[in-house]
C-alpha positions in Angstrom: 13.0 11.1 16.6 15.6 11.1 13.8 16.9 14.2 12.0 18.4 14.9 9.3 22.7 15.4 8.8 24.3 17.3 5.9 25.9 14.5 3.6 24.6 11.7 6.2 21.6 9.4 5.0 18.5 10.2 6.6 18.2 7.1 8.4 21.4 5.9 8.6 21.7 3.9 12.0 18.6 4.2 13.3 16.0 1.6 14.4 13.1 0.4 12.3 10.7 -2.0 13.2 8.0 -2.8 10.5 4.7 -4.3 12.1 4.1 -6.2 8.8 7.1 -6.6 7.6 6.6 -9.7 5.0 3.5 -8.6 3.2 4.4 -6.4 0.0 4.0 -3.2 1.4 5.9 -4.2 4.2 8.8 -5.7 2.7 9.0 -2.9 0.5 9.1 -0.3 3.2 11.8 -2.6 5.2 13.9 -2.1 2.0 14.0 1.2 1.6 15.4 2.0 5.1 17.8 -0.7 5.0 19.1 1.3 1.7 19.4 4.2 3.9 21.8 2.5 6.6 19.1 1.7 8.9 18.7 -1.0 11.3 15.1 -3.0 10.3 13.1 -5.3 12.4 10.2 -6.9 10.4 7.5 -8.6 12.5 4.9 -10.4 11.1 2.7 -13.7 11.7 4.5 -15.0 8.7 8.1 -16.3 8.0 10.1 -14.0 5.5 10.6 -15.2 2.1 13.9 -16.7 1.4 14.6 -13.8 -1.0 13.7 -11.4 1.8 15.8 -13.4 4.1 19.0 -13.1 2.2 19.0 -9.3 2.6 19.7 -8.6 5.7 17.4 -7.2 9.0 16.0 -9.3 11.6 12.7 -10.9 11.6 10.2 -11.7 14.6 7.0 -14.1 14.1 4.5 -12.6 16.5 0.7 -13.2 15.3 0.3 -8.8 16.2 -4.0 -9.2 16.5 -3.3 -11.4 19.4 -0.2 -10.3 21.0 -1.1 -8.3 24.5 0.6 -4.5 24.6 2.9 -5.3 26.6 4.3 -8.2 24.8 4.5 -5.3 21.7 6.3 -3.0 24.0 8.6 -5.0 25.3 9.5 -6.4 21.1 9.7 -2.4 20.6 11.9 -1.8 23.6 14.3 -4.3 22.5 14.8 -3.5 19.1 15.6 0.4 20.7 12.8 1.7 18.0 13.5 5.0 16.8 10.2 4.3 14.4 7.3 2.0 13.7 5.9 1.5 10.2 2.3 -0.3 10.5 2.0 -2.1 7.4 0.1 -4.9 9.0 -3.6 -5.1 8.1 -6.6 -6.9 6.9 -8.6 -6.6 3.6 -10.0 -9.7 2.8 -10.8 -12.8 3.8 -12.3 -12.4 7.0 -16.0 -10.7 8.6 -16.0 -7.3 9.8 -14.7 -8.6 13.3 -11.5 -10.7 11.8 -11.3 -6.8 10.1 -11.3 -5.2 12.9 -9.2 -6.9 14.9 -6.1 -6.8 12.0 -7.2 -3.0 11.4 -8.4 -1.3 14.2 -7.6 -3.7 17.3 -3.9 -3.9 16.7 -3.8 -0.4 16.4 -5.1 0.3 19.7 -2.8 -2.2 21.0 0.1 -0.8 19.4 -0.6 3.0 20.9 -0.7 1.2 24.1 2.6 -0.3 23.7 4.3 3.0 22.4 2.4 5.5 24.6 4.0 3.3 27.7 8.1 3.3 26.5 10.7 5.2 27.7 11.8 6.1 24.3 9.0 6.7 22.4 9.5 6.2 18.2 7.8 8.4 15.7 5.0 5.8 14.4 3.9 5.2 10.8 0.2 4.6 10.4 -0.4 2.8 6.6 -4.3 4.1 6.2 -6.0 4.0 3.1 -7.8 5.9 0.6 -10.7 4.1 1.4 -11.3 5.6 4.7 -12.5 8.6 2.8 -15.5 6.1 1.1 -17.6 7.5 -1.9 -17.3 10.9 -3.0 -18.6 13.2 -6.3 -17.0 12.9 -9.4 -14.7 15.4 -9.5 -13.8 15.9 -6.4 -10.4 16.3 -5.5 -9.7 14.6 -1.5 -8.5 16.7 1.0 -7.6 15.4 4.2 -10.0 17.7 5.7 -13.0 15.6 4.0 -15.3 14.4 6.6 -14.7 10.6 6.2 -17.9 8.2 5.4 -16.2 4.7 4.4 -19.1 2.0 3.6 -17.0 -1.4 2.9 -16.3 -3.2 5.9 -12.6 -2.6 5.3 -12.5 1.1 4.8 -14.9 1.4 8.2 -12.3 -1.0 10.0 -9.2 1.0 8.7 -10.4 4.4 9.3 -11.4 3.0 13.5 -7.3 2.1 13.7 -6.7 5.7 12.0 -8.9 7.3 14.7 -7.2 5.4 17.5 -3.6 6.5 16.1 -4.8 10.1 15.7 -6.5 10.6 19.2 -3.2 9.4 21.1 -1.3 11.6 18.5 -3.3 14.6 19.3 -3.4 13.9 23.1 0.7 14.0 23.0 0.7 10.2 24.1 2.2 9.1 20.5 4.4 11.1 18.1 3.0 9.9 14.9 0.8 10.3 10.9 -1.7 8.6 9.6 -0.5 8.0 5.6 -3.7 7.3 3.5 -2.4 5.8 0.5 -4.3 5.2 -2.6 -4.3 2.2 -4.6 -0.7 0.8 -5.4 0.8 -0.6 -8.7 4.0 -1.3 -9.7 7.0 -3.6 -8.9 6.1 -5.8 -5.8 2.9 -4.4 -5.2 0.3 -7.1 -4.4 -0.2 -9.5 -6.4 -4.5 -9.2 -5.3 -4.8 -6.6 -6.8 -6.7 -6.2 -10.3 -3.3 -5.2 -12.3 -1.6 -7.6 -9.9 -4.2 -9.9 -11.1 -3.5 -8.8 -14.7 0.5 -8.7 -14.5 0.4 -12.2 -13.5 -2.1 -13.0 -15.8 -0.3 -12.0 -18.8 3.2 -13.5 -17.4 1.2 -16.8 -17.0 0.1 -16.5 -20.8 3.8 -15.7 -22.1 4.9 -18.6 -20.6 2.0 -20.7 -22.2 0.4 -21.6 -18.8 -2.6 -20.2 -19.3 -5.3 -22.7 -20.7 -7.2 -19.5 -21.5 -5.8 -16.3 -22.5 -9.0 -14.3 -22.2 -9.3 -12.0 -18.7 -12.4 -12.0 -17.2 -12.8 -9.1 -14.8 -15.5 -6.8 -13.3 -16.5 -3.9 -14.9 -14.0 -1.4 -15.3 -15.7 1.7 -15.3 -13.7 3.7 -12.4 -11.3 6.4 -12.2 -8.9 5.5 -9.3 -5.6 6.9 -8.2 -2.7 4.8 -8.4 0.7 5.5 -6.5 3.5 3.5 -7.4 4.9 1.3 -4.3 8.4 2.8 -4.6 6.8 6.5 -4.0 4.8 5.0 -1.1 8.3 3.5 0.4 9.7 7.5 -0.4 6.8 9.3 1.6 7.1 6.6 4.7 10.8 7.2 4.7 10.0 11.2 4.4 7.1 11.3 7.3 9.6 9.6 9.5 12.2 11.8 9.2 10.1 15.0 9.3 9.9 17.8 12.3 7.3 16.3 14.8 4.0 16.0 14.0 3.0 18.6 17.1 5.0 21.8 15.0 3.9 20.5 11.4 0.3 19.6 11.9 0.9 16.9 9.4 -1.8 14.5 11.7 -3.1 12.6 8.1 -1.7 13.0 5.0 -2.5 11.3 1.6 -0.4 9.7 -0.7 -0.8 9.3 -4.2 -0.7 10.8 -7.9 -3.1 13.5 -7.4 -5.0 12.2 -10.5 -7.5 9.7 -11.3 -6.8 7.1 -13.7 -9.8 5.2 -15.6 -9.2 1.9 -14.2 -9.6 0.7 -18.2 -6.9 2.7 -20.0 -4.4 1.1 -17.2 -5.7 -2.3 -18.0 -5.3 -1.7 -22.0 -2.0 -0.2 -21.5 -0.6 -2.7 -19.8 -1.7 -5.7 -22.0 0.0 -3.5 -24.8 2.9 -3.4 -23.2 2.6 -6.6 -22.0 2.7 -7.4 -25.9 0.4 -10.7 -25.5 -2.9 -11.3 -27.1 -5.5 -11.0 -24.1 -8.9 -10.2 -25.2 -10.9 -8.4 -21.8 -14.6 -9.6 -20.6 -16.3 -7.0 -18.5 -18.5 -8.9 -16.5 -21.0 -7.6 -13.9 -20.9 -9.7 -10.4 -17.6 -10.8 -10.5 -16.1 -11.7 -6.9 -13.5 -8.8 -5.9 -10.5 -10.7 -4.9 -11.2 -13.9 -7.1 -8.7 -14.5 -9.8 -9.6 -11.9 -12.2 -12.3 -10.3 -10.2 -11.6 -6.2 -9.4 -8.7 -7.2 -7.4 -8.9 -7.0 -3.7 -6.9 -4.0 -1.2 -3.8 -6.2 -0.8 -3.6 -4.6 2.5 -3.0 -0.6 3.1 -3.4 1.2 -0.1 -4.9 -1.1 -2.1 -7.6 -0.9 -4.5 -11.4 -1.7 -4.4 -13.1 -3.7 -1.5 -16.2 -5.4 -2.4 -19.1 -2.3 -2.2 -16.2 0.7 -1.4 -18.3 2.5 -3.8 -14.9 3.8 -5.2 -16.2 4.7 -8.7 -14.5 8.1 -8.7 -11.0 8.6 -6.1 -8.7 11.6 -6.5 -6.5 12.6 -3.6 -5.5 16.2 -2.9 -1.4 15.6 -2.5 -0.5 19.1 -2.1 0.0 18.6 2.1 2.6 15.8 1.1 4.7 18.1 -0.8 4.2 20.9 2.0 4.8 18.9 5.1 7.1 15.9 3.7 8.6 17.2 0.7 7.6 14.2 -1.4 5.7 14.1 -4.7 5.0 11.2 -6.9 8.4 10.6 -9.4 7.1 7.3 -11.1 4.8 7.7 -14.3 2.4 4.9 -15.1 3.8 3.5 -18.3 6.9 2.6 -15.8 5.1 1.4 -13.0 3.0 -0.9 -15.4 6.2 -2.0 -17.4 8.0 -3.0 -14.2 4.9 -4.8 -12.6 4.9 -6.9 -15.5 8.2 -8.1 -15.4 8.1 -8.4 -11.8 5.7 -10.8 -12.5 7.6 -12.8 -14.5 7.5 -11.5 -18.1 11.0 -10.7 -19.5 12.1 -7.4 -19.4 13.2 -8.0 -23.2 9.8 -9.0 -24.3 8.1 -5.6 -22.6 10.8 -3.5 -24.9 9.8 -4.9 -27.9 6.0 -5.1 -27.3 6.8 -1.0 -26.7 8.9 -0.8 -30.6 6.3 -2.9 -31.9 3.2 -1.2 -31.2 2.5 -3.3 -28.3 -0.2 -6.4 -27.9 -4.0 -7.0 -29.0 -6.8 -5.5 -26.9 -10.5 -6.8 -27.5 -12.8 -5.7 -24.8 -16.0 -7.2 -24.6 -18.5 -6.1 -21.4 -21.0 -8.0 -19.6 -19.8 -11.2 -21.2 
């Protein structure tokens, strides 16, 4: 458990260990508590970047869908954890059993390993908006909404949510399930459809795009988008919170609280952007194909193929009650940063902004 000093950071000294730590939610997460004077431990399949390398923290390669508990526990024990992000996850490229392995399967692993330490760490659950699945227009998401997920990925996330919330509730684990809605901004995944865009549009500044055109599927939804920096705040605030036991705070959702037509973000950022990139609107479209309706990038992230996410709103009134935390990033920022984070010059975005920004043609069903 950590707690917070008078004029001390909030994490300053303690131990982090981020299951996940090299995908972009991950890395972004291990950032923010090295910021704060923590001590991170990444683990991950995957090598760090040599970027992410040169910062700082430690980094374990353990393939987490098929390490045994006790192997867990004993990486857990020895980093001394005083909490456990789960950013690891699958969204795409596997059947709904590779899914629930990376989703649900590590998670039941993972309360094994922490239920069985001596010093048990408060754990961070990265869920998704897309446990929830389909709801009305209109409807703002509590976390009280009986959940009804009907892509492969939102049933898969929302089985690793369960198994985190039954040991929570059963006193074995001290820990919150996070369901984050779809992430944008600087270092969010690169998958996703204004990932897809930001990099698009780089790619055409630099004249390395044969075609400037971007074909995506129809972009007729209303999602909300948190940016990743707010989603690095509210894991940094639930981890630092009064235990979950007093607060109640089992499953909390992060995001803006509003829902965003998925096409005014597109538009906005191509303006910004300041390049000529004409939109096709095409029906059928593979999500996570280049230029498709991006895929989920891992936790948080937007629109697996048949989510039936056509209309997502998330009640965020909980975060500020129990954490604290509200969303500080507004979404001509978050768009202007993704885009240079993808490679367009910063000096370019600010005088697309002077200028009235670049040329938006949409054509649909092309």
């Amino acid at each position: 458990m950590v707690s917070q000093a008078a004029g001390v950071s909030v994490a300053a000294g303690v131990s982090v260990v981020v299951l996940g730590g090299t995908g972009s939610l991950g890395r972004h997460i291990g950032e923010v508590f090295e910021a704060e004077g923590a001590r991170v431990l990444t683990v991950s399949r995957a090598a760090p970047d040599r970027l992410a390398a040169g910062r700082g923290g430690s980094h374990i390669r353990l393939d987490l869908t098929g390490t045994s508990p006790a192997r867990l526990a004993g990486v857990l024990a020895g980093a001394g954890a005083d909490i456990v992000v789960n950013a690891a996850g699958l969204a795409w490229g596997g059947g709904e059993e590779e899914l629930g392995a990376a989703n649900a399967g590590l998670v039941r692993g993972l309360v094994d390993a922490v239920s069985g330490l001596a010093h048990r760490p408060r754990v961070i659950q990265l869920g998704t908006v897309h446990e929830y699945g389909p709801v009305a227009p209109g409807t703002a998401i509590t976390e009280g909404l009986p959940p009804a997920p009907v892509s492969a990925y939102g049933r898969t996330k929302l089985l690793g949510a369960e198994a985190m919330l039954r040991a929570v509730r059963s006193g074995a684990v001290d820990g919150t399930v996070l369901r984050i809605a779809n992430v944008y901004g600087p270092g969010a995944p690169s998958t996703s459809l204004l990932g897809t865009v930001a990099h698009h549009l780089a790619e055409t500044a630099r004249g390395g795009s044969a075609e400037g055109a971007l074909r995506l599927a129809p972009l007729t939804a209303r999602r909300d988008f948190v940016d990743i920096r707010d989603v690095g705040q509210a894991v940094l605030a639930a981890a630092v919170a009064p235990r979950v036991a007093r607060t109640g705070a089992w499953i909390v959702n992060v995001g803006s609280g509003r829902a965003s037509p998925v096409r005014e973000l597109v538009d906005r950022m191509i303006e910004l952007s300041g390049v000529e990139a004409p939109v096709v609107e095409r029906a059928g479209s593979r999500p996570g194909s280049r230029g498709g309706l991006g895929g989920p990038g891992g936790p948080g992230g937007p629109g697996p193929a048949g989510s039936g996410a056509d209309w997502q709103m998330l009640d965020i009134s909980a975060a500020r009650r129990l954490l604290g935390w509200r969303p500080r990033y507004r979404a001509d920022r978050s768009l202007r940063d993704q885009l240079t984070a993808a490679g367009l010059p910063p000096d370019r975005v600010s005088r697309a902004v002077r200028a009235g920004g670049g040329s938006v043609r949409s054509v649909r069903n092309g």
